[in-house]
C-alpha positions in Angstrom: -17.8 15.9 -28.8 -17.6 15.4 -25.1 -20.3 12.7 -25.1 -18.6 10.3 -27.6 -15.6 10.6 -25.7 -17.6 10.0 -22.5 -19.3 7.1 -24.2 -15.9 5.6 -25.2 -14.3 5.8 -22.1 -17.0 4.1 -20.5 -17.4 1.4 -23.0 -13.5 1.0 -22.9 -14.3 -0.2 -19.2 -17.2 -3.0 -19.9 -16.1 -6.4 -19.7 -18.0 -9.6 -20.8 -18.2 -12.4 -18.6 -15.1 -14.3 -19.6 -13.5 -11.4 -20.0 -14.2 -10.3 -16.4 -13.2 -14.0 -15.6 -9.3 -13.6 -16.8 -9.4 -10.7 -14.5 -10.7 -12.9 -11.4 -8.4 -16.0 -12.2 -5.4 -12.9 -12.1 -6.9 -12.1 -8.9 -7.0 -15.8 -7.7 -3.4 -16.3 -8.9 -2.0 -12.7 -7.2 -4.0 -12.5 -3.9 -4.7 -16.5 -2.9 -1.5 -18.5 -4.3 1.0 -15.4 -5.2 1.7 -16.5 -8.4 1.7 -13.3 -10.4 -0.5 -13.1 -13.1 1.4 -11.0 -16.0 -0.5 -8.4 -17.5 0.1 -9.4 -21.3 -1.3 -13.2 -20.2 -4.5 -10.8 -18.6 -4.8 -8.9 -21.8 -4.4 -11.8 -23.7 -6.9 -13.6 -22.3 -9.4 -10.9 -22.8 -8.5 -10.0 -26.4 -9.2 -13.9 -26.9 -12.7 -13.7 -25.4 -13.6 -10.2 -26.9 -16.5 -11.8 -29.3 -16.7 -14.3 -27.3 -20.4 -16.2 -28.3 -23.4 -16.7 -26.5 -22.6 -20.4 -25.0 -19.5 -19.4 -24.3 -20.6 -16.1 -22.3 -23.3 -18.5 -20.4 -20.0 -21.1 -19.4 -18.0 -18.2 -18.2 -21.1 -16.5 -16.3 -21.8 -20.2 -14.9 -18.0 -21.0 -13.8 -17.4 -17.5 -12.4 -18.7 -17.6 -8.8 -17.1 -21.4 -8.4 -13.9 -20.3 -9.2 -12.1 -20.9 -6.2 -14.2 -23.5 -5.2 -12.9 -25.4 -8.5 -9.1 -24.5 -8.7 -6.3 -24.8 -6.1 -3.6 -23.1 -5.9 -2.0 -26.2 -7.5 -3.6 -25.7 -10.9 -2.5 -22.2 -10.6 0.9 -23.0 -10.8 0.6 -25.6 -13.3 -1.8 -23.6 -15.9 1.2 -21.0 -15.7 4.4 -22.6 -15.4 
């Protein structure tokens, strides 16, 4: 019994790629630009990219590490306003 519950705490924790990308972009917003990211957009984000597909878990893996290199502070503010 201790194992399953083990096993679904630990999955509970695993991300996918875009998944793990809403959590950067919240990052981004929050430590770079201090615009708050809310935690229901953050959660929202992830429950939309739950099943996310194989292309696009390849995009998000690709866009990832060039995600401050490809938005400004800027686009911050206007993706959440």
């Amino acid at each position: 019994m201790r194992f399953i519950l083990g096993i679904t705490i630990l999955l509970a924790g695993c991300r996918n790629e875009c998944q793990q990308l809403c959590l950067d972009m919240a990052d981004y917003a929050e430590s770079d630009c201090e615009k708050p990211f809310p935690d229901n957009q953050v959660k929202a984000c992830q429950d939309k990219y739950a099943s996310a597909v194989e292309q696009t878990l390849e995009a998000c893996e690709t866009y990832r590490p060039t995600l401050k290199e490809e938005w400004t502070c800027d686009d911050i503010k206007q993706y959440f306003d």
